[in-house]
Structure formats: C-alpha cells, structure tokens
VOGU-3710 file (C-alpha; in Angstrom, 3 decimals, decimal comma):
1> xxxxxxxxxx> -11,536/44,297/6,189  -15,645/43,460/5,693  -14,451/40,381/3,719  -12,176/39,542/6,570  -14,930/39,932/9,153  -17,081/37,953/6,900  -14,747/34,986/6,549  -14,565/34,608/10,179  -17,393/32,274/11,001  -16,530/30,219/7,767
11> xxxxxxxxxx> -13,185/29,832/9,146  -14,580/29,031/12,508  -16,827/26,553/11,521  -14,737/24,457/9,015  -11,983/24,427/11,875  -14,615/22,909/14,069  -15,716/20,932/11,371  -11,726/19,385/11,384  -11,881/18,979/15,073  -14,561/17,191/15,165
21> xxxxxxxxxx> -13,576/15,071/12,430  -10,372/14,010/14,229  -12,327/13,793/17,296  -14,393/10,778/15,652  -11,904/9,259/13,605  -10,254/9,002/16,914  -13,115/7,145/18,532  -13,033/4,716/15,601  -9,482/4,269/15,562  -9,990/3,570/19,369
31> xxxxxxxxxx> -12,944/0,743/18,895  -10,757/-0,896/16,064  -7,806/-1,345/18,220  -10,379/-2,740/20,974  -11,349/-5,069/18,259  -8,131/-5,877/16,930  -7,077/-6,746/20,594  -9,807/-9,292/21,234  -8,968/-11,033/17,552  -5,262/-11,537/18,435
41> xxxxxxxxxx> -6,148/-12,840/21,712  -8,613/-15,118/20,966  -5,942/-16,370/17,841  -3,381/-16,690/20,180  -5,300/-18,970/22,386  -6,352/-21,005/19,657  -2,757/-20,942/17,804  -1,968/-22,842/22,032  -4,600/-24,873/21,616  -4,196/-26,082/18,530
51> xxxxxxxxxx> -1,851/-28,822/16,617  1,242/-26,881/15,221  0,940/-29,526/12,143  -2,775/-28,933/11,469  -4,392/-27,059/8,608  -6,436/-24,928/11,354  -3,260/-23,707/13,128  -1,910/-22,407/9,389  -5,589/-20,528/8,998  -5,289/-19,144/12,619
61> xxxxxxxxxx> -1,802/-17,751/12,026  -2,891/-16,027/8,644  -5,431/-14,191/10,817  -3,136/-13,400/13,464  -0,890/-11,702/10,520  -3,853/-9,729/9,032  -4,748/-8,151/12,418  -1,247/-7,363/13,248  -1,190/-5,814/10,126  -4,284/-3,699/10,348
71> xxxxxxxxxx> -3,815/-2,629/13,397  -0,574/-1,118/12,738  -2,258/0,678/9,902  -4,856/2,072/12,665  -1,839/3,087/14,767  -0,180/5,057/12,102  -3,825/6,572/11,221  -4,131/7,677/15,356  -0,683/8,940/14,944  -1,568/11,198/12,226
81> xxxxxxxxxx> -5,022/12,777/13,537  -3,256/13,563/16,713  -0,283/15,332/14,838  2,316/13,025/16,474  5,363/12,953/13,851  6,214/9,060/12,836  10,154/8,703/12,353  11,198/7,401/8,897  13,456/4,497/9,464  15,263/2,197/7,331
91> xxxxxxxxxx> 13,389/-0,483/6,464  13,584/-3,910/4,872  11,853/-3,666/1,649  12,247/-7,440/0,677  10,729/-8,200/4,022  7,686/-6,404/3,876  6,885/-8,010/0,169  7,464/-11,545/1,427  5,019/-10,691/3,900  2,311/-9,481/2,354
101> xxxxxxxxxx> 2,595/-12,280/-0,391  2,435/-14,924/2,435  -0,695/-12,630/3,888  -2,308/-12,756/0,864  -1,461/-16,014/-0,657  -4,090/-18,006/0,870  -6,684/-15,351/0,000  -6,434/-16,187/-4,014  -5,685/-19,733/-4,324  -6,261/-19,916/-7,907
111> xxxxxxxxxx> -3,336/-17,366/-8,193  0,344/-17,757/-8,238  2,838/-15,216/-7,098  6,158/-15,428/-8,384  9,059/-13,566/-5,792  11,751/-12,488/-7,420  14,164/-10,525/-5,091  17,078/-8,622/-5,763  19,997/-9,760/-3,231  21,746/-7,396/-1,049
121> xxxxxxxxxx> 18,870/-4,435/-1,810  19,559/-1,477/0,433  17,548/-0,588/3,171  15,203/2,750/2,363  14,836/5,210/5,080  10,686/5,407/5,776  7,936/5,308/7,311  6,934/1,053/7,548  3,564/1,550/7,022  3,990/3,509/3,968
131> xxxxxxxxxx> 5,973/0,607/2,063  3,547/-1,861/3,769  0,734/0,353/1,953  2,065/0,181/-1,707  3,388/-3,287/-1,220  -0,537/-4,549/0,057  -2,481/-2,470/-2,385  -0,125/-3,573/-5,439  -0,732/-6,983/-4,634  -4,065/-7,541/-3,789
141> xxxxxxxxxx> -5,134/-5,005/-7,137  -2,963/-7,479/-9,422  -4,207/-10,714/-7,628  -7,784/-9,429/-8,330  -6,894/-8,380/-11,614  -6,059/-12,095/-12,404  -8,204/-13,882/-10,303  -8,329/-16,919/-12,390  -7,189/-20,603/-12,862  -3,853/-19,333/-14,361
151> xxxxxxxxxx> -3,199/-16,416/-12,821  0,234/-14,449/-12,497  1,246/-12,366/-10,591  5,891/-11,732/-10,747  6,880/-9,378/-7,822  10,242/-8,036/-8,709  12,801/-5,816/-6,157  15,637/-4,246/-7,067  18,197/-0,903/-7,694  18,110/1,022/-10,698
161> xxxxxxxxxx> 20,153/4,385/-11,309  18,362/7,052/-13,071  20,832/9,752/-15,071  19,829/12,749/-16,046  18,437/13,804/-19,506  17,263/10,480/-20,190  13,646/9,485/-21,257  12,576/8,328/-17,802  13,926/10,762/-15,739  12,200/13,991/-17,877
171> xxxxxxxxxx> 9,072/11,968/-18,605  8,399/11,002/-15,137  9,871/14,012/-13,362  12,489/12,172/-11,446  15,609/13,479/-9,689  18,479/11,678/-11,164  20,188/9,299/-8,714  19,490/5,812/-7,240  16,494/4,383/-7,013  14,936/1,256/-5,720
181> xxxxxxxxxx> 11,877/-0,404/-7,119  9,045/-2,550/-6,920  7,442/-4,241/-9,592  4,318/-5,448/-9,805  2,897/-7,659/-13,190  -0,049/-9,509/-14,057  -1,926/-11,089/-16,695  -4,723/-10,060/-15,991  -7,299/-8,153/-18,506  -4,780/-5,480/-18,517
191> xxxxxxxxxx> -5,801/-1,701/-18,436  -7,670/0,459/-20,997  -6,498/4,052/-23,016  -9,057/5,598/-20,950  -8,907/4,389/-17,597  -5,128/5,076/-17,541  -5,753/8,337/-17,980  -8,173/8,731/-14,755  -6,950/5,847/-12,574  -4,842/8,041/-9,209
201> xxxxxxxxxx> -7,889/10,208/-9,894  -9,423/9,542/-5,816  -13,186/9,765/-7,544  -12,444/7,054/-10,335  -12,400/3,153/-9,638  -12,245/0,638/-12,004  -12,821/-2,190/-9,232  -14,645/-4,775/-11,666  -11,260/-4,682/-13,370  -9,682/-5,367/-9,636
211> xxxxxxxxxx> -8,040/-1,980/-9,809  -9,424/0,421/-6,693  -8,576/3,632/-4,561  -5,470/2,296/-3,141  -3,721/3,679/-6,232  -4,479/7,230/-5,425  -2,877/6,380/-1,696  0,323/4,989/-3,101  0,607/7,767/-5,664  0,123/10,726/-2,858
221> xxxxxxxxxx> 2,666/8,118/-0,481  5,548/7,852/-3,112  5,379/12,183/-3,425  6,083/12,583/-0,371  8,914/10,493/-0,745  10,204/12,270/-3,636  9,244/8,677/-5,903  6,881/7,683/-8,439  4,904/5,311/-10,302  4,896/3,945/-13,629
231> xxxxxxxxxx> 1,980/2,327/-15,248  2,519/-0,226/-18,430  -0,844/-1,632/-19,701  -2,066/-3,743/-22,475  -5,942/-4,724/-22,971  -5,710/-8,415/-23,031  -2,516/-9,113/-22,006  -1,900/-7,227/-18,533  -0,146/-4,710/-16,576  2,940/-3,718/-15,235
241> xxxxxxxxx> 2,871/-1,306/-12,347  6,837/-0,051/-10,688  6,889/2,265/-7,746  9,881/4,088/-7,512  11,780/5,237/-4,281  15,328/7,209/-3,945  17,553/5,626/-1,942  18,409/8,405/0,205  16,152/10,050/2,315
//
C-alpha cells in the first residue's frame, strides 16, 4: 500500500506531463493548418492568375499537392491527440503511389521512377494516411538513396498469396492468406550487414545513405495492420524494400 501511495504523484505528474503534451502538439497542429491555409490560397490565386501552359503554373500546382498533402497528415495527427477514432476505408492503393511519384518527381530530377502497376489490384480497407505514409517515405528514402545521374527507382503493386508453412510466411511471421504489396527498388549504394540489423530501430538513422526515421513509422503502421516489411540489400548494387498488407481487414 506505501508503494501505492508513493507512486501516486509519479503517476500524477507523467499524466500531466501527457496532457500537456497533447495540449501543445495541439497548438502546433493548429498554427500548421493556419499555415497550410494561407499556402493553398495564395497557390490557388496564382494557379488563376497564371498561364495553364506555363512552366510556373506546373511548379505552383506541385506546391498546391504538397500542402494538401501535409496538411492531411496534420489532420490525422489532431485526430489522434484528441482520441477521435479515424475509420479505415478502402482505399486505392495504385492511386496514392501515382501520386506521390508525381509529388515527388520534380523534387529529384536526376532520378527516374519507373511505375509498374498491377491491373485490377483490390482496394485495402485503411486508414489513407497510413498508405500515403509508407508510400511517401519509401519513395523519397529510395530517391535519396540514388540521387544521381542514373538513378532508379521501379515501384511495383500487386497481389501475392502467402500459404502456410512456407519460408516467408514462418520467417516473417505472416498469417497465411492474401496479401497485397508494394515494392520499392533502387540502385542506390544499397544497405550494409550492420545497418540492416538496426535500421526500424527509432534511435538509428543512416540518412547520409538517404535511409531515415520514416522506416520505424511504416514498420509500427504495417503492425497494426497485421502486415510487414521485407528488406533485400546489397552494398553496391541496391535495395529492395516490399511492405506487405492483408487484403482483408
């Protein structure tokens, strides 16, 4: 009972600690959607104002995306500090990728992405800014990994059925059953022994190799969904990264 008594203030003060947390992230969240507000309206004017032809008007638009973007990310984030529940829907996964590849295309010129799309994928029941989460992070970490004159990066959707008592399904824990997948590859300077190990470790970046935090984030996002990830990696040569989602949710 003393050790009860004891614990009290501890208790106290972390959960105040929490609130306040959440009380500031919400402040934040707040300002960035100010922000985010003024950005799209002053693109929108200028997308009105200017030639539909012109390079400009193809610049403005990418900006428009990228704020639409993040502040869809800061609406999901107010969401969760406020405890609201977001429905999982069924979303588009070909959609999102082609997307984010257009996003993001004009940010490494020197890099090509190669879409290759499986027809007729079904629709995964989620949250949108989860699968907008792994698909961003994927491709930005494989675009910087090959940031180059040369550089690949192949973007591959599809289905894949995993049975039971086979390699992939013990080795990576899955439930056997349908799956669809996105692959990400690059030949880039590939990954090494060591930093495979540690890399969804939240404390470990390897960002001069173009690999950051986001990995831990898409790791903790495809648990929750009951998926995975699978890392390939070869010093030299590149890397290979497939998230893994069950078709039924």
């Amino acid at each position: 009972m003393i050790a009860e008594i004891k614990g009290l203030p501890m208790a106290a003060n972390h959960t105040l600690e929490l609130q306040n947390l959440g009380f500031i992230t919400s402040g934040i969240v707040h300002d960035l959607n100010n922000i985010l507000t003024s950005i799209l309206g002053e693109a929108g004017l200028a997308l009105r104002n200017l030639p539909p032809d012109s390079a400009a008007h193809v610049n403005v638009e990418q900006v428009e995306k990228a704020a639409k973007y993040a502040a869809r990310l800061t609406n999901s984030l107010m969401a969760y500090v406020n405890g609201k529940e977001v429905q999982n829907n069924a979303i588009d996964l070909n959609a999102i990728i082609v997307d984010i590849a257009s996003l993001i295309d004009s940010t490494f010129p020197k890099v090509t992405f190669n879409l290759d799309l499986a027809n007729l994928l079904p629709w995964v029941k989620a949250k949108e800014v989860h699968l907008q989460q792994i698909g961003m992070n994927l491709l930005i970490n494989a675009a910087q990994a090959t940031n180059t004159v040369g550089g690949t990066v192949s973007i591959q959707t599809g289905e894949q059925f995993i049975a039971a008592n086979t390699p992939m399904a013990e080795r990576e824990e899955l439930t056997p059953g349908n799956y669809i997948f996105l692959r990400v590859e690059d030949n880039g300077s590939g990954i090494s022994e060591n930093d495979l190990q540690q890399m969804f470790n939240p404390f470990y970046s390897t960002k001069n190799n173009g690999r950051g935090l986001g990995l831990t984030t898409i790791y903790n996002i495809l648990q929750g969904y009951n998926g995975h990830i699978v890392v390939e990696s070869e010093p030299g040569i590149g890397s290979i990264f497939t998230a893994y989602i069950p078709c039924k949710q």
